[in-house]
MOPAC internal coordinates of N, CA, C and O (Angstrom, degrees):
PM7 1SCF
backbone

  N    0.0000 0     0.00 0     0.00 0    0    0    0
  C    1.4395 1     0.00 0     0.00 0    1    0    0
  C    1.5299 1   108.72 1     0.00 0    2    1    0
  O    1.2310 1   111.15 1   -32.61 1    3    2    1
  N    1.1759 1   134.26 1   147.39 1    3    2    1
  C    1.1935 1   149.42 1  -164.72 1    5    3    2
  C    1.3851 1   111.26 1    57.56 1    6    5    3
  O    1.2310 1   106.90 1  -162.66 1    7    6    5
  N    1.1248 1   141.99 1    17.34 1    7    6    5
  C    1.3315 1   147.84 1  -174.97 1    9    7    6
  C    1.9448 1   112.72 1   -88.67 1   10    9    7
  O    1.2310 1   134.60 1   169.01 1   11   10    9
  N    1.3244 1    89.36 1   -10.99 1   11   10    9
  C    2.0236 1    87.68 1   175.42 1   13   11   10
  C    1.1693 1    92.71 1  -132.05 1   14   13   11
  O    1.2310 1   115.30 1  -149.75 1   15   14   13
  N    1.6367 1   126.52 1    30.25 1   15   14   13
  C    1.3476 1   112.61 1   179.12 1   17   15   14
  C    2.0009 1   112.62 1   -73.02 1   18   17   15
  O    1.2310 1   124.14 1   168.01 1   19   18   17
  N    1.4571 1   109.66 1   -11.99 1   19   18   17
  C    1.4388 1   119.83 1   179.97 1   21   19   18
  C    1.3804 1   103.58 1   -90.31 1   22   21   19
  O    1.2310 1   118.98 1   159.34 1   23   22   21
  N    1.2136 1   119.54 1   -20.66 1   23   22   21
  C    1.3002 1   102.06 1   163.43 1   25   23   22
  C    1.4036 1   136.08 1   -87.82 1   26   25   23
  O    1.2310 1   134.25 1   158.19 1   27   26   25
  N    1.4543 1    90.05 1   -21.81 1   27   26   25
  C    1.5725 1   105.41 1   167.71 1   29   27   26
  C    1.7653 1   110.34 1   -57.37 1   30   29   27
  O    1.2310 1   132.66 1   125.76 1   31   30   29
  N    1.2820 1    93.14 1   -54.24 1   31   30   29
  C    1.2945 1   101.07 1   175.91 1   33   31   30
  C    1.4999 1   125.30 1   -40.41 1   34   33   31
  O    1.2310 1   117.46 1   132.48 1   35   34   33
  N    1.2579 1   122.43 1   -47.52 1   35   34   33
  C    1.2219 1   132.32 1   177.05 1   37   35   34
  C    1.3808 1   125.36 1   -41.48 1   38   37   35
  O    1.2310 1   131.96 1   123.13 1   39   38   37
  N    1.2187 1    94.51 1   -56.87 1   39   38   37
  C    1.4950 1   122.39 1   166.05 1   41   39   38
  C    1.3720 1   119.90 1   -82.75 1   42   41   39
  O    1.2310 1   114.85 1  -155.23 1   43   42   41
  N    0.7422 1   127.38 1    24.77 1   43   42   41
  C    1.6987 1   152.11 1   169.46 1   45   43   42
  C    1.6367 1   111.78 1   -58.51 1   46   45   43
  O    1.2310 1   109.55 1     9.66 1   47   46   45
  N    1.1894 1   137.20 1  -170.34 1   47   46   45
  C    1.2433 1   153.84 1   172.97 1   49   47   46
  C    1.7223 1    92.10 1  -144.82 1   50   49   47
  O    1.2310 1   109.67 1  -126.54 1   51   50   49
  N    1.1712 1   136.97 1    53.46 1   51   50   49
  C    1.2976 1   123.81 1   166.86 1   53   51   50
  C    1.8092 1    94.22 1  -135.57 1   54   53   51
  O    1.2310 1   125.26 1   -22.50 1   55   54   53
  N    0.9143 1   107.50 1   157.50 1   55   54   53
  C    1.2612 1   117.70 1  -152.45 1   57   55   54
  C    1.0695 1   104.95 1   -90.27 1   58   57   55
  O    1.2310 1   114.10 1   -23.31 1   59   58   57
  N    1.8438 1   128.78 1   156.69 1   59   58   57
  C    1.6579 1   127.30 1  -121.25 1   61   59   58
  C    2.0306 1    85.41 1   -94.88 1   62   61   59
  O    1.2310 1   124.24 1   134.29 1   63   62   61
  N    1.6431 1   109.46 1   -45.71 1   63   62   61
  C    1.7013 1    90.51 1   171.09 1   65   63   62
  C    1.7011 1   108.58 1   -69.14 1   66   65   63
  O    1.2310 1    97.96 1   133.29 1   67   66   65
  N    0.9854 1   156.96 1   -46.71 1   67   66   65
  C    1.5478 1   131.78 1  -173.96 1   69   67   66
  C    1.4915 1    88.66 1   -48.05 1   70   69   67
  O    1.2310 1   116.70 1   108.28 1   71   70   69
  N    1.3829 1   123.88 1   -71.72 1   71   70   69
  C    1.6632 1   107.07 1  -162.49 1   73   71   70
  C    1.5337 1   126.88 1   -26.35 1   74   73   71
  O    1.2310 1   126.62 1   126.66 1   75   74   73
  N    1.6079 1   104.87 1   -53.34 1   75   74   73
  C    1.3679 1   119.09 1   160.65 1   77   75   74
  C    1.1325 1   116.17 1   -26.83 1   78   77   75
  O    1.2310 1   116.92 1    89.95 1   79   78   77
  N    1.1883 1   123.46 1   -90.05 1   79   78   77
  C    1.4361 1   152.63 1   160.62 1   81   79   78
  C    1.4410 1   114.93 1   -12.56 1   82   81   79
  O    1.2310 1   122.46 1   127.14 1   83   82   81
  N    1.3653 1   112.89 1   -52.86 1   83   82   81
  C    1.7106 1   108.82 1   178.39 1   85   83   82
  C    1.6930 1   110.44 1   -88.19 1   86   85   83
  O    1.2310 1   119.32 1   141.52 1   87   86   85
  N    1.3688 1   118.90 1   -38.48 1   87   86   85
  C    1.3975 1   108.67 1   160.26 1   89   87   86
  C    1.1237 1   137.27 1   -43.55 1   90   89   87
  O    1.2310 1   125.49 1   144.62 1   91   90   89
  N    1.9630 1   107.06 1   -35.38 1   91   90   89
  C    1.5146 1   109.89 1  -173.37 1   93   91   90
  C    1.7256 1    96.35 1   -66.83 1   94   93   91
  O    1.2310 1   130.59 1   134.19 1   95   94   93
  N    1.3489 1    97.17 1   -45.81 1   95   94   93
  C    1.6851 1   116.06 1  -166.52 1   97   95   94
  C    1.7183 1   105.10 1   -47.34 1   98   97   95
  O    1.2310 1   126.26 1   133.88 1   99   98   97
  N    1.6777 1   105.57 1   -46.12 1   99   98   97
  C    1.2538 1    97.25 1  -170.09 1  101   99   98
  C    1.5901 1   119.42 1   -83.24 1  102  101   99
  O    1.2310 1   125.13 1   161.41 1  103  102  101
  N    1.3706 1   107.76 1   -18.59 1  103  102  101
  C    1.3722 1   140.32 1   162.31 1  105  103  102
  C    1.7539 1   116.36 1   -26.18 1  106  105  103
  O    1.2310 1   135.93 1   118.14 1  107  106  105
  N    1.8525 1    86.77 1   -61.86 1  107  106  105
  C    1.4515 1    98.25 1  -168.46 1  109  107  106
  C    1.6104 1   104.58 1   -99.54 1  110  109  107
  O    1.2310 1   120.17 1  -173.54 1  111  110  109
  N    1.3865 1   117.29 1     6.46 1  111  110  109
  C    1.5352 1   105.67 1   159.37 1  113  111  110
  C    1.5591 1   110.08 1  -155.48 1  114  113  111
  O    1.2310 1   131.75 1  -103.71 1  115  114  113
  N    1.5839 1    94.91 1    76.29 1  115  114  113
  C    1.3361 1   116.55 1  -177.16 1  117  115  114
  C    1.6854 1    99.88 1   -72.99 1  118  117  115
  O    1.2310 1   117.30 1   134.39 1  119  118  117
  N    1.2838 1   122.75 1   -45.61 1  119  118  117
  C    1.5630 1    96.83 1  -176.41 1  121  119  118
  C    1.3243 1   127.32 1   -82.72 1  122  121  119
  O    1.2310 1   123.76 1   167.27 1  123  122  121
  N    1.5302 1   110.39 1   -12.73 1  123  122  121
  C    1.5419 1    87.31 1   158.82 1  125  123  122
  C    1.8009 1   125.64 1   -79.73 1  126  125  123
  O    1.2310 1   129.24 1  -178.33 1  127  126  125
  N    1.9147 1    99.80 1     1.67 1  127  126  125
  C    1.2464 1   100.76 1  -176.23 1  129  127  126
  C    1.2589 1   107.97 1   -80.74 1  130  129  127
  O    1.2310 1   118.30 1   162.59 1  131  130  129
  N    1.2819 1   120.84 1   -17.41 1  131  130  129
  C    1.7181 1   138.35 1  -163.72 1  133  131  130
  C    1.9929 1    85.12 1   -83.94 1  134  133  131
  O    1.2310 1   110.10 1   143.29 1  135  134  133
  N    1.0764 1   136.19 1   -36.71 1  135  134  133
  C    1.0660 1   123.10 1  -162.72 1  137  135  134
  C    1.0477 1   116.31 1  -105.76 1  138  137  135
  O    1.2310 1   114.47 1   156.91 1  139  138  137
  N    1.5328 1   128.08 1   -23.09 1  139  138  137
  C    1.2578 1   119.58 1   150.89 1  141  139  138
  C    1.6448 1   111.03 1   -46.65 1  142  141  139
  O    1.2310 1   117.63 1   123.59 1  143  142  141
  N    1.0843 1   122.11 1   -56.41 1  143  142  141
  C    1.6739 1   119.02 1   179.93 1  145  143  142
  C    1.1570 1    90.02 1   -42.82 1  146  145  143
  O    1.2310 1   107.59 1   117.18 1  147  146  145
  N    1.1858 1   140.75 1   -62.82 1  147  146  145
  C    1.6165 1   122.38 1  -145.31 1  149  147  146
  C    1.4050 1   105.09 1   -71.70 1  150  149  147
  O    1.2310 1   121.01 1   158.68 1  151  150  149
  N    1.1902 1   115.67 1   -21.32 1  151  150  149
  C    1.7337 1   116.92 1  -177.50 1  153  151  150
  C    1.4909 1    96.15 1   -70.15 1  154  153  151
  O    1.2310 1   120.30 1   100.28 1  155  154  153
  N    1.1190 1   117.03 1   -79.72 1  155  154  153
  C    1.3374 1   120.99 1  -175.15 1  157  155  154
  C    1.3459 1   133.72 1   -50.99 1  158  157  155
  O    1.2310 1   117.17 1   164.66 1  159  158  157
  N    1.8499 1   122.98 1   -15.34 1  159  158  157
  C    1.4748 1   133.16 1   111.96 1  161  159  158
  C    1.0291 1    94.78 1   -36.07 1  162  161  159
  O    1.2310 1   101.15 1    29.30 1  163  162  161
  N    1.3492 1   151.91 1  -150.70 1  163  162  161
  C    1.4553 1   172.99 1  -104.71 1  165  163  162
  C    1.7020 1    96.10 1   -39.98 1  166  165  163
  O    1.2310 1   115.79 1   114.76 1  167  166  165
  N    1.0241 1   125.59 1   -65.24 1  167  166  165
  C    1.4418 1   119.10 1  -171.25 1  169  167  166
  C    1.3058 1    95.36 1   -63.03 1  170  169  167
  O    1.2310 1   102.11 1   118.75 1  171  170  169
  N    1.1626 1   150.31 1   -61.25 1  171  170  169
  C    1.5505 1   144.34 1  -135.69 1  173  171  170
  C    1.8941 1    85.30 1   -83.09 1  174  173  171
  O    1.2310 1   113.62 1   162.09 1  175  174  173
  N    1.4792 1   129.68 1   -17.91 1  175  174  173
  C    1.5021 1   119.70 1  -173.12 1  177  175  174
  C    1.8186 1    93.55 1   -91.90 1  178  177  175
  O    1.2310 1   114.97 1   131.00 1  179  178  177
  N    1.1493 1   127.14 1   -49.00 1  179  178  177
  C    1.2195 1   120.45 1   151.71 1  181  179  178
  C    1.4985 1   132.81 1   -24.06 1  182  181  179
  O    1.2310 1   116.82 1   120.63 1  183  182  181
  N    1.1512 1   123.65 1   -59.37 1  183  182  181
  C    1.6226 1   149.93 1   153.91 1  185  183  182
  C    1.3382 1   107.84 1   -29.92 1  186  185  183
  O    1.2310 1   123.34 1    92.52 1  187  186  185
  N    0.8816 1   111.20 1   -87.48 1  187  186  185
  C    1.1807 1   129.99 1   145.37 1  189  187  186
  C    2.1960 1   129.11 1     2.57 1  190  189  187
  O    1.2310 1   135.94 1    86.59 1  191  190  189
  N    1.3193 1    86.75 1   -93.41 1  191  190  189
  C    1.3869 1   103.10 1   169.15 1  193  191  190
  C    1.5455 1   103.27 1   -44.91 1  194  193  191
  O    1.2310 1   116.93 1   138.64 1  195  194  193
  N    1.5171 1   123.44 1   -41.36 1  195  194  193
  C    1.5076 1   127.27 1  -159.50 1  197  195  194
  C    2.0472 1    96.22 1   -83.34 1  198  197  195
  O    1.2310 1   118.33 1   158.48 1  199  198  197
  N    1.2100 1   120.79 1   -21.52 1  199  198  197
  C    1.3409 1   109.52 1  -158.32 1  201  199  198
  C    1.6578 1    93.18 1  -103.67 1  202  201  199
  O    1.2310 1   120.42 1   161.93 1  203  202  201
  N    1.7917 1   116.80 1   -18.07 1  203  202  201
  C    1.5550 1   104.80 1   170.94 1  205  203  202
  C    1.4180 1   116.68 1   -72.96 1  206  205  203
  O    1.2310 1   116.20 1   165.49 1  207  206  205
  N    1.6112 1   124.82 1   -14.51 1  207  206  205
  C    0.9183 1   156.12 1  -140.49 1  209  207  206
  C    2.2374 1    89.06 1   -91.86 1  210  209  207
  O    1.2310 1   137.39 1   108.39 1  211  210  209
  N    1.3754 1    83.92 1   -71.61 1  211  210  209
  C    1.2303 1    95.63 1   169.55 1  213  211  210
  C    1.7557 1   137.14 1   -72.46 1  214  213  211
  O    1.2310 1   131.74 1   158.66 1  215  214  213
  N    1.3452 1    94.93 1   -21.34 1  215  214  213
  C    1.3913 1    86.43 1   159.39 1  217  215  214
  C    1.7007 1   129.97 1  -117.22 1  218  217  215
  O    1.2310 1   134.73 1  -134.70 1  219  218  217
  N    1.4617 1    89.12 1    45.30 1  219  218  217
  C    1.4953 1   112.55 1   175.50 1  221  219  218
  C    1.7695 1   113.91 1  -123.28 1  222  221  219
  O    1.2310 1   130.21 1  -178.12 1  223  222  221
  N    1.3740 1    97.92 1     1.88 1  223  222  221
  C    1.5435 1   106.91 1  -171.22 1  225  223  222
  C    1.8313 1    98.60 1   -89.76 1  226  225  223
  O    1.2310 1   119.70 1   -18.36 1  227  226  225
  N    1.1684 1   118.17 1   161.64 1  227  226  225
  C    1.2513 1   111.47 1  -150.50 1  229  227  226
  C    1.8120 1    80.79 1  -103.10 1  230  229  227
  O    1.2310 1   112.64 1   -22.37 1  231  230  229
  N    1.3327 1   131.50 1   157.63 1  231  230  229
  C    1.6907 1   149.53 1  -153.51 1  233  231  230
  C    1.0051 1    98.54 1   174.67 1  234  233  231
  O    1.2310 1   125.09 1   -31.37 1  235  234  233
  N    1.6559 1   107.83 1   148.63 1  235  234  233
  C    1.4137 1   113.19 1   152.79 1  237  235  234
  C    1.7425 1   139.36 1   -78.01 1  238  237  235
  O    1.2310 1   140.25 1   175.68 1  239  238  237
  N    1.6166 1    78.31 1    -4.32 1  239  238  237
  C    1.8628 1    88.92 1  -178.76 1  241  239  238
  C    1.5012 1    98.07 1  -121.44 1  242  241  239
  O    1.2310 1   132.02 1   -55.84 1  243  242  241
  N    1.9079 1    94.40 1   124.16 1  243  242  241
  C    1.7062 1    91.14 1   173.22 1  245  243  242
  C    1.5434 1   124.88 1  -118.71 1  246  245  243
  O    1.2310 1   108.91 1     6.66 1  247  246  245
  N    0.8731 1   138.37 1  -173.34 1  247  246  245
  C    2.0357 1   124.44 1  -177.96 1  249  247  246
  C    1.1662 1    91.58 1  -142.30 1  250  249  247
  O    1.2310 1   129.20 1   -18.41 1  251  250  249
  N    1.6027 1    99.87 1   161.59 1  251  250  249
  C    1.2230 1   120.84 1  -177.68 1  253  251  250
  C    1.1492 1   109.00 1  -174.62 1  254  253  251
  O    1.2310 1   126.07 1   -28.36 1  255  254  253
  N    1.8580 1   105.94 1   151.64 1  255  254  253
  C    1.4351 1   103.53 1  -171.49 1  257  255  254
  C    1.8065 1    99.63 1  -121.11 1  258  257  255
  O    1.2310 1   125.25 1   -21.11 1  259  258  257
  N    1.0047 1   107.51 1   158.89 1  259  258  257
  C    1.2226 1   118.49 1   153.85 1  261  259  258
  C    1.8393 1    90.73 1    46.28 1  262  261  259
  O    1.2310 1   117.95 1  -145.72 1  263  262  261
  N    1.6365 1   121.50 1    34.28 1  263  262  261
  C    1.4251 1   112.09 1   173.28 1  265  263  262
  C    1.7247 1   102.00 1    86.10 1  266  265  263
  O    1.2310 1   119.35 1   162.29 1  267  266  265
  N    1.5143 1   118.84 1   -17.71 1  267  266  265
  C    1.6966 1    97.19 1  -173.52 1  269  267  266
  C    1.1837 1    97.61 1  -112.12 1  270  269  267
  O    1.2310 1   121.19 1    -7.83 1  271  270  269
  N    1.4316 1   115.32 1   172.17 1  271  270  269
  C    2.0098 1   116.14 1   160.40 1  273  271  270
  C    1.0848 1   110.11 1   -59.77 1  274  273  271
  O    1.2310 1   137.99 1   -41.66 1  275  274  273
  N    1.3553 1    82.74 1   138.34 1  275  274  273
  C    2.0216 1   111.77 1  -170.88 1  277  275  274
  C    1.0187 1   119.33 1   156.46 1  278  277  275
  O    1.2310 1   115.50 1   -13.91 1  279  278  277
  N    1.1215 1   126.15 1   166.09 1  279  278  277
  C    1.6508 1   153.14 1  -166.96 1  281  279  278
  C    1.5887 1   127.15 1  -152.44 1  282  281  279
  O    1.2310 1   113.32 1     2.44 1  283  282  281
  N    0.9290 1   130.24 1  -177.56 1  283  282  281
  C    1.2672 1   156.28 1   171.40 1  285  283  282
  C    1.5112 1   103.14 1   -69.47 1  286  285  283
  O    1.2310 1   126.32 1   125.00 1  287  286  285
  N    1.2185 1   105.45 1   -55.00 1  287  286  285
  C    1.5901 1   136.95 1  -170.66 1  289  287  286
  C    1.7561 1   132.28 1   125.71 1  290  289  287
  O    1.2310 1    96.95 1    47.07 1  291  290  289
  N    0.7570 1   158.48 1  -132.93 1  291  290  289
  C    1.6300 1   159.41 1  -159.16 1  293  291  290
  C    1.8944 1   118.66 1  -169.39 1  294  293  291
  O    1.2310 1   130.20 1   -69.48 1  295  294  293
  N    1.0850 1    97.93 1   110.52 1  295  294  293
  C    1.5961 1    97.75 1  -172.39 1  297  295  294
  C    1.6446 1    85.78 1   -96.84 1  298  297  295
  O    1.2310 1   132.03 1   -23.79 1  299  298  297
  N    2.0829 1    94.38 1   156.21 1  299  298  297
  C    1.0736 1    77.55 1  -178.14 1  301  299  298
  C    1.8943 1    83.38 1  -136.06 1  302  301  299
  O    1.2310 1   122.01 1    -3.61 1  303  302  301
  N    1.2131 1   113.77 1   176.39 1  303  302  301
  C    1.8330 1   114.76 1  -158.69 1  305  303  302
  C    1.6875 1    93.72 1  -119.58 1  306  305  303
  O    1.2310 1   113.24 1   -50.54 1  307  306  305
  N    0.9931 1   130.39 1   129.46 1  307  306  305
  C    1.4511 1   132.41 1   134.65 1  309  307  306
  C    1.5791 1   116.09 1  -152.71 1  310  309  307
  O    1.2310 1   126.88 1     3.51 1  311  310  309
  N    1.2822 1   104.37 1  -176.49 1  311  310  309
  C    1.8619 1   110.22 1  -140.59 1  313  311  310
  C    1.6670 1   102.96 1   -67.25 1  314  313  311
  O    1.2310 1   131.59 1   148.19 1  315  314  313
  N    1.1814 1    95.23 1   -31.81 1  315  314  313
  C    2.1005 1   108.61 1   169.05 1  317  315  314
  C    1.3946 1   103.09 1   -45.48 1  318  317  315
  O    1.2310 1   120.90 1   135.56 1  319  318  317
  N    1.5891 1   115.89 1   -44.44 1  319  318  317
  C    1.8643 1   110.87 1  -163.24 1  321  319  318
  C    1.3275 1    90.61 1   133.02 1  322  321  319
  O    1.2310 1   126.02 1   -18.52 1  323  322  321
  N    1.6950 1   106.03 1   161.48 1  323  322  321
  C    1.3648 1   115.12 1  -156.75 1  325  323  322
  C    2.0734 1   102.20 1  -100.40 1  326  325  323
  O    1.2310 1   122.77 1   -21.52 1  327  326  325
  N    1.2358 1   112.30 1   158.48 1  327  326  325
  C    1.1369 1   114.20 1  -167.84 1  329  327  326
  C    1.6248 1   107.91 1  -137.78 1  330  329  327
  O    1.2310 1   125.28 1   -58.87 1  331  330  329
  N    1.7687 1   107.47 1   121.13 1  331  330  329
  C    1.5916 1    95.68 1  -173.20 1  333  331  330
  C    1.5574 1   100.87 1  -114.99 1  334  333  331
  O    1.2310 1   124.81 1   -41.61 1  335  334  333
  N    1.4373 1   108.37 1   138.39 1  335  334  333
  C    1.5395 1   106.10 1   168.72 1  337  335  334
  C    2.0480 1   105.62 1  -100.74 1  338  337  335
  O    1.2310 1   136.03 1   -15.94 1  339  338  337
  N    1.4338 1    86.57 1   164.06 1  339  338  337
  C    1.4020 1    86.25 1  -162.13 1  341  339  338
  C    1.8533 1    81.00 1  -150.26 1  342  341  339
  O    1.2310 1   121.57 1   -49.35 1  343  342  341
  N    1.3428 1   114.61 1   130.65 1  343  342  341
  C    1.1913 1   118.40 1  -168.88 1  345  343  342
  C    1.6531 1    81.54 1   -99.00 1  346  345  343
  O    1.2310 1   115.38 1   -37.96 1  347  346  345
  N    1.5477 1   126.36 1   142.04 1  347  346  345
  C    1.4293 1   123.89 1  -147.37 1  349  347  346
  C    1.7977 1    88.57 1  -126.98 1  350  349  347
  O    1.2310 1   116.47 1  -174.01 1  351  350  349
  N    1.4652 1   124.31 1     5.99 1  351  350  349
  C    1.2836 1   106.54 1   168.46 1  353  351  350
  C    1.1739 1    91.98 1  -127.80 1  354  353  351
  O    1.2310 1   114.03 1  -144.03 1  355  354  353
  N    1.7242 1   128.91 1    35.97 1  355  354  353
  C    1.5324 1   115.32 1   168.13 1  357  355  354
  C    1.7802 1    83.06 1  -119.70 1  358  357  355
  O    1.2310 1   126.37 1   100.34 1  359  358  357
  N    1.0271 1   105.35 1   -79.66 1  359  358  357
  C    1.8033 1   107.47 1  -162.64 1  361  359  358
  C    1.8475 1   122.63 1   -64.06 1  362  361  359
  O    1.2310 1   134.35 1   132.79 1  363  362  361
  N    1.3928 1    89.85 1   -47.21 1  363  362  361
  C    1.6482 1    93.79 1   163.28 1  365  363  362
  C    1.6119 1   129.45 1   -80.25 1  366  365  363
  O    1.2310 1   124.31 1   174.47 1  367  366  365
  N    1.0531 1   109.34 1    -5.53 1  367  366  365
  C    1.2221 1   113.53 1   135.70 1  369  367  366
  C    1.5390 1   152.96 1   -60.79 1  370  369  367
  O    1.2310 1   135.48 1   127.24 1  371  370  369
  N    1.3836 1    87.64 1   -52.76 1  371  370  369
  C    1.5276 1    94.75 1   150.95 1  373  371  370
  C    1.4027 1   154.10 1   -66.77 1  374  373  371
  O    1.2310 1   139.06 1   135.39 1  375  374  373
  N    2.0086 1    80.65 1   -44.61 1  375  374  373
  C    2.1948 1    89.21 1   146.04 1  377  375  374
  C    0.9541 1   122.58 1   -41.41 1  378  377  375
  O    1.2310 1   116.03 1   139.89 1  379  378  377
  N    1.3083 1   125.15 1   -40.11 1  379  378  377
  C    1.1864 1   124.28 1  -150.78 1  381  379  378
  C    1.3806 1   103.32 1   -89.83 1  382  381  379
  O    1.2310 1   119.41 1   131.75 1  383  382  381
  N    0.9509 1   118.73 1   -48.25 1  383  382  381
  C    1.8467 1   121.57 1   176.55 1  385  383  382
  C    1.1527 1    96.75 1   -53.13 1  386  385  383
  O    1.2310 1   100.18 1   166.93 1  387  386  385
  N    1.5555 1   153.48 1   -13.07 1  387  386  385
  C    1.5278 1   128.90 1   176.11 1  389  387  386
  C    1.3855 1   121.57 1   -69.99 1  390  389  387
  O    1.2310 1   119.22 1   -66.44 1  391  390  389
  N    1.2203 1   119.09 1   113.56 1  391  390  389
  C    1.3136 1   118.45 1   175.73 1  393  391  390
  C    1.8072 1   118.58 1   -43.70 1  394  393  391
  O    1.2310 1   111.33 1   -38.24 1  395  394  393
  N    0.7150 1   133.94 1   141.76 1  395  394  393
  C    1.5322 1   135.98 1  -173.54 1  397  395  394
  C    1.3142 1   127.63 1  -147.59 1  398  397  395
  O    1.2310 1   120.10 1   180.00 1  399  398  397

């Protein structure tokens, strides 16, 4: 993960000095850039693990996308503020494939 983020970049809509600018940036501190990816891998496998978790628990209400199991995802409430997981290669994926 984050490994085509320069290429993404390229092809970006951000303008040709920011590009500059964040390449040099990411350029000259690629390993903490390499490790932020891994964090943010790590939480989204966490995320993850927690939302198969939940939609393997037996309910009377079930979701589905496109005909398979799935959802949107599951918000969840406590007194801090509410928190939604969203498994991002089941539902945002699929948003995303809608033509629009």
């Amino acid at each position: 993960m984050g490994d085509d983020f320069l290429r993404w970049l390229a092809a970006s809509a951000v303008s040709q000095p920011k590009r500059i600018k964040i390449k040099e940036y990411v350029t000259a501190n690629m390993n903490a850039f390499s490790k932020l990816w891994n964090l943010v891998g790590g939480i989204m496998t966490v995320k993850d693990s927690i939302i198969n978790q939940l939609d393997s628990a037996q309910g009377d209400i079930t979701a589905t996308i496109n005909g398979k199991p799935g959802g949107e995802g599951y918000v969840l409430g406590s007194p801090e503020g509410n928190m939604k997981l969203v498994k991002r290669s089941g539902f945002t994926r699929a948003n995303r494939a809608i033509n629009r």
